[in-house]
Structures are given as C-alpha cells and as structure tokens.
GUZA-170619 format. One line per 3 residues: number of its first residue (from 1); their letters; for each residue x negated, y negated, z negated of C-alpha. Coordinates in Angstrom, 2 decimals, padded with zeros to 5 digits. Layout:
REM GUZA-170619
NUM) A) X:Y:Z  ...
END
This chain:
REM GUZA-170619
1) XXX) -136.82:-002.59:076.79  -135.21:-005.55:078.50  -131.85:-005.73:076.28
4) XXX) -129.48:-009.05:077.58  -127.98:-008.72:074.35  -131.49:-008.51:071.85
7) XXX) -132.13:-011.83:073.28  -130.62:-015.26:072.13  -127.49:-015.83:073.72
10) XXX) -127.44:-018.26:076.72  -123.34:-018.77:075.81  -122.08:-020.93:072.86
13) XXX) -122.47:-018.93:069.44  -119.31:-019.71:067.16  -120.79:-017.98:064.23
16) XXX) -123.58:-015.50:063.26  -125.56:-014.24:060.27  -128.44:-011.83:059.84
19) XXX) -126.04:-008.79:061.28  -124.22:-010.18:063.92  -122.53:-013.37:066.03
22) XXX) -119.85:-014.04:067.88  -120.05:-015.79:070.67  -118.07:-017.69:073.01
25) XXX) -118.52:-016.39:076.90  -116.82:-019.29:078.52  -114.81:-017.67:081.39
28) XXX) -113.07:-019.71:083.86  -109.80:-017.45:083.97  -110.30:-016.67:080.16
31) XXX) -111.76:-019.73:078.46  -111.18:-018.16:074.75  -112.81:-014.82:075.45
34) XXX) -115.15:-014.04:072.84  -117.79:-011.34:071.94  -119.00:-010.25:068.96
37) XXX) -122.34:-008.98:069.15  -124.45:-006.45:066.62  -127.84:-008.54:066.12
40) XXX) -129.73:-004.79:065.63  -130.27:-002.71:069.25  -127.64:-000.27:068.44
43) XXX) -125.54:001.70:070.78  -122.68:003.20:069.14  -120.31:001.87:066.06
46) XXX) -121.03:005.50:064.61  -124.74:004.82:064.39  -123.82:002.74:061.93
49) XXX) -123.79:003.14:058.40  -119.64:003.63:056.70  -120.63:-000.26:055.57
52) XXX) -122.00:-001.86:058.04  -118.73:-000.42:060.60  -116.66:-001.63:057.81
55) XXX) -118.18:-005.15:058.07  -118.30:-005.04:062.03  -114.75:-004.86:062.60
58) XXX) -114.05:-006.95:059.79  -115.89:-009.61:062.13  -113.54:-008.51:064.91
61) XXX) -110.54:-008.69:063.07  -111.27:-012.42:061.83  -112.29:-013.74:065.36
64) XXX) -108.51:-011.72:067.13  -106.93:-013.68:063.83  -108.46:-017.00:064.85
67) XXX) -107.61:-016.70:068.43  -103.96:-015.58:067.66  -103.69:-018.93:065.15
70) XXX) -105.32:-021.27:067.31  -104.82:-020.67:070.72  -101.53:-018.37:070.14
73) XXX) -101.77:-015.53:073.24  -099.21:-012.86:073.90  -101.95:-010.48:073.32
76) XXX) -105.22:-009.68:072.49  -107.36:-007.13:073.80  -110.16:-005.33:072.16
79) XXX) -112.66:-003.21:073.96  -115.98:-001.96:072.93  -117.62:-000.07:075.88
82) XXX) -121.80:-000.98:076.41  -121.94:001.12:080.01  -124.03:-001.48:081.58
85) XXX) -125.19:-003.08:078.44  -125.72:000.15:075.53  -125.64:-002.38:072.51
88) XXX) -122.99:-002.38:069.96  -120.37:-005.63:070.97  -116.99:-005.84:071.21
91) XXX) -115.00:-008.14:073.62  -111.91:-010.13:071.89  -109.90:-011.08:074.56
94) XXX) -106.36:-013.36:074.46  -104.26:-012.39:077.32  -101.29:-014.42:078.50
97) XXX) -098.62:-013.12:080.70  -099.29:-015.74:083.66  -103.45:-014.93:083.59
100) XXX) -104.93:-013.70:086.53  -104.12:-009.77:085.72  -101.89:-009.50:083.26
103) XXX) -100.54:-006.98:082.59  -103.82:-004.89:084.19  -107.17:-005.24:082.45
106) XXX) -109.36:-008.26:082.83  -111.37:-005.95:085.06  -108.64:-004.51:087.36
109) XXX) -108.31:-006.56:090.72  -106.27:-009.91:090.04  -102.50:-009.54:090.40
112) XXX) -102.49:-013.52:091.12  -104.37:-016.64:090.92  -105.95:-017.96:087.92
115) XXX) -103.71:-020.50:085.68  -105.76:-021.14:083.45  -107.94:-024.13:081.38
118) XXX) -110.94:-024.85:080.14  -110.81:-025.12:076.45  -111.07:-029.03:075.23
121) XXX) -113.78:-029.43:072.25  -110.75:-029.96:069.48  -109.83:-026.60:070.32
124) XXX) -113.25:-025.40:070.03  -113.82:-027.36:067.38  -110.94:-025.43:065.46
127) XXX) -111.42:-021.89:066.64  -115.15:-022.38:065.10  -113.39:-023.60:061.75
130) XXX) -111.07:-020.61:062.01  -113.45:-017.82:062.59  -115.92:-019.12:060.24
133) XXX) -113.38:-019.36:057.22  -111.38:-016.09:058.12  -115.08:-014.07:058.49
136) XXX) -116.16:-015.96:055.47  -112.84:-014.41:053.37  -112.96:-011.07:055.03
139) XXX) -116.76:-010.36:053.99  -115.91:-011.63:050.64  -113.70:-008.97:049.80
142) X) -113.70:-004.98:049.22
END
C-alpha cells in the first residue's frame, strides 16, 4: 500500500502524539490551512471506536479555535472527504471574504486573484502555542 498520508509528513507538523498530528500544508492562497491527520490507516471516522471519534474532533475543534484566536478569519471550513487519499484527516480551513473563492469552496474555480500572505514565524510561532495548549485542555477533560 503506498498511503501519502502513513508516511511522515513532508509539510510542517504543529503538533502530534501517538494518534494523530496536525499539520500545517503551507498554501500560497491559504497560508493557515491545516490538516489533522489520523496516525493509524483508517478510512472512515466510524471505523473508529465512540473514543477515539470523540478525541479526533476534539483535535479539530482545538486547531478551528486556534486559527479563529490567532489569525481571526470570517470563517472556517471543515471537510473530511479521503476520495483520492482514503485515510481519516480533516482539512481546517480559515476563509476570508477577499481569498481567492470566497464565498465558493477552496476547490471551486477562483472567483478572483489571490490576496493573500505567507504567514511570518511569530504567527506560526503562536498558532503552535495555541493548538498545543487548547488540544492539551481538550484531551484533558471528559
């Protein structure tokens, strides 16, 4: 099986344990897109055991948090689909009205050009801090 996402990630990893990471995919008209990724080869969320779902979109939940604190979007988009890649991720994606196809999906044909940034390591730097502290508090509690 040659699984992109069994192997180790070629993009930036923000945080991970021994079930999953979230990493950040560095797109030019999206520069805080992120993905969190199931470490097991899994292919749906109901594969999963009541728990480990629980604990999987707890992880998604912390990273949209982070994103809305730190980089403050008009709104985030979360899609889990694994057509072309049938392992259990989910994409966490901040959308701004001015990006390049808002108010289509990311995947829709633009509806203008890009206006967008790269993020600067400070920003990084804090989105890291947030995810890791608001994953941290979610897995801590029931």
């Amino acid at each position: 099986m040659n699984c992109q996402l069994c192997q180790p990630s070629s993009h930036p990893i923000l945080w991970q344990d021994d079930f999953c990471r979230v990493i950040l995919l560095e797109d030019a008209d999206y520069p805080a897109y992120c993905r969190v990724e199931l470490l097991a080869h899994v292919k749906e969320m109901t594969d999963l055991v009541p728990a480990d779902r629980a604990r999987m979109m707890k992880t998604v939940f912390a990273v949209e948090t982070s994103l809305r604190e730190v980089i403050h979007p008009d709104k985030i988009n979360l899609a889990s689909l694994g057509n072309k890649t049938p392992h259990l991720h989910w994409h966490i994606l901040p959308r701004f009205e001015n990006d390049k196809h808002f108010p289509n999906s990311h995947w829709a044909t633009p509806a203008r050009e890009s206006n967008t940034h790269a993020l600067d390591s400070a920003t990084i730097k804090s989105l890291t801090d947030k995810i890791k502290a608001h994953i941290e508090c979610a897995l801590s509690s029931n």
